[in-house]
C-alpha positions in Angstrom: 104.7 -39.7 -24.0 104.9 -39.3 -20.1 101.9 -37.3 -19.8 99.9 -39.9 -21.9 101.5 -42.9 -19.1 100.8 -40.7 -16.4 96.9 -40.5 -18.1 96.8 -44.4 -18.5 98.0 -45.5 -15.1 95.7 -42.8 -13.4 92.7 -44.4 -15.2 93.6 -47.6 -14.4 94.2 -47.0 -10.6 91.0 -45.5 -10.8 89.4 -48.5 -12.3 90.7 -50.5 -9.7 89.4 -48.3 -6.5 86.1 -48.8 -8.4 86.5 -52.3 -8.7 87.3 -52.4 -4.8 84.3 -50.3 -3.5 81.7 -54.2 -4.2 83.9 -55.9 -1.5 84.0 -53.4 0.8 80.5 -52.4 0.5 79.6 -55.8 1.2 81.3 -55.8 4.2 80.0 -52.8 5.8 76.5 -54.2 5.0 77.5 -57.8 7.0 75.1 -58.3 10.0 77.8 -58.5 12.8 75.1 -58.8 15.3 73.5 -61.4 13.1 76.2 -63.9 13.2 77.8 -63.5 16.3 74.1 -64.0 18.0 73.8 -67.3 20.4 70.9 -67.9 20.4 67.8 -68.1 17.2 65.7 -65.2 18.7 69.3 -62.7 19.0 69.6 -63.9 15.6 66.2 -63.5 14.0 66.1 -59.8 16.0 69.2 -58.4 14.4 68.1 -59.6 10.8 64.6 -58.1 11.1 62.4 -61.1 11.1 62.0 -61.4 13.9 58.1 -61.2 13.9 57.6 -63.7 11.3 54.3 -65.6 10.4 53.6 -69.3 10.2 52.9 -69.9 6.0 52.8 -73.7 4.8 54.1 -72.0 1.2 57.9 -72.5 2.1 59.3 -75.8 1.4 62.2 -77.2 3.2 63.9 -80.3 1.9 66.5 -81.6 4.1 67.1 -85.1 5.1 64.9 -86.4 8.4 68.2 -87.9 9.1 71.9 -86.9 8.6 74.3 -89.4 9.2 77.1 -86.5 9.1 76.4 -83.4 10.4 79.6 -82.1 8.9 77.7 -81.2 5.5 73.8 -81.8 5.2 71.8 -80.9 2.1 69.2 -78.1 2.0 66.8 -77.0 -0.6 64.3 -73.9 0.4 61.8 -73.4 -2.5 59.5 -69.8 -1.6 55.8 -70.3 -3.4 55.2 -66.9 -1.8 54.4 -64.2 -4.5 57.1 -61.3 -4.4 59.9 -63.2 -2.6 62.9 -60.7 -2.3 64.9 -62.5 0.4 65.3 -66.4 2.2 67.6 -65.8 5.4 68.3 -69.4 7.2 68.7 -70.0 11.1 70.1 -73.6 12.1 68.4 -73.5 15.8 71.1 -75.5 17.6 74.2 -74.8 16.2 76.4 -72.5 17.9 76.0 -69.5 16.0 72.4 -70.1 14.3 72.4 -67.4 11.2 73.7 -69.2 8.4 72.9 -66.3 5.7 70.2 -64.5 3.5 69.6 -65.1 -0.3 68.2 -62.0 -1.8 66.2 -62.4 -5.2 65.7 -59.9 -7.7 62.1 -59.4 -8.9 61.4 -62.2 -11.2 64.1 -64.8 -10.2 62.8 -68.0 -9.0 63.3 -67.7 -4.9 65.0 -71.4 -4.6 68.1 -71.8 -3.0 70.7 -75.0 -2.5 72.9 -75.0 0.4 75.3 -77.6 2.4 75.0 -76.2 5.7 77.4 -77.8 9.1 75.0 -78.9 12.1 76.5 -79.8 15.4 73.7 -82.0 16.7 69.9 -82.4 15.8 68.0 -79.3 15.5 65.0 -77.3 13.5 66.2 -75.7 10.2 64.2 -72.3 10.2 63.5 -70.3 7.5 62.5 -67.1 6.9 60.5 -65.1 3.5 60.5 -61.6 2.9 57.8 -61.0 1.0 55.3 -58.0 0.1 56.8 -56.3 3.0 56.3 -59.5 5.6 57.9 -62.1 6.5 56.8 -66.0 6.5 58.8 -69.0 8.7 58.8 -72.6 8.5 60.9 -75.2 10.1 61.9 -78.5 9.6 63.7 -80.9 12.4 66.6 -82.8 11.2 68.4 -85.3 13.2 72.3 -85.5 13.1 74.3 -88.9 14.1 77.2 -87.5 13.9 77.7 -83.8 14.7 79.4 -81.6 12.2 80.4 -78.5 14.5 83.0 -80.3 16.6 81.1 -83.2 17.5 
């Protein structure tokens, strides 16, 4: 009976290690560099895109203006064929990288985000595609800054 305990608890501990390596893959594979940048060109460098192309095929929809800064609505909507990744930069803000959305192949590349923005500024975005990368940008104008304004 002990031996058959010791069996089940070993299985589960292993289980659990298992379930523990996602997280802390995850966080090995966070862009340090990325978010701690200052400035949108830091930023873009340490994603990778930072040689990105003009393409009229990524559509931002954010308000022109947001009376609150503290949470402003974004929808990003890729038309590029073979999107596998949207990162967003908010130019102003303190720390510009908000994130990257990866897409598996055949998901729609559309992504819905509240994002904090201490005072006006271009939202920049950024599609990996086909092995390139697109950018757009869209100015919105904040009344009422979000970031400690």
């Amino acid at each position: 009976m002990k031996q058959t305990r010791r069996i089940v608890i070993m299985g589960l501990l292993a289980a659990l290690g298992t379930a523990l390596l996602g997280p802390v893959r995850a966080l090995a594979a966070w862009n340090k560099g990325a978010f701690e940048a200052k400035n949108i060109a830091d930023a873009m460098k340490s994603v990778g895109v930072a040689n990105a192309e003009e393409s009229k095929a990524i559509e931002i929809r954010a308000p022109e203006i947001a009376e609150n800064g503290a949470v402003v609505p974004i929808d990003i909507t890729s038309n590029i064929p073979g999107t596998t990744a949207i990162s967003v930069f908010i130019e102003k803000n303190p720390f510009p990288y908000t994130g990257t959305f990866d897409f598996s192949q055949g998901s729609v590349p559309y992504v819905h985000l509240r994002v904090k923005m201490g005072e006006s500024s271009p939202v920049r975005v950024v599609v990996a595609a086909g092995g390139k990368f697109y950018t757009t940008a869209k100015e919105v104008k904040v009344t009422i800054g979000g970031c400690g304004g």
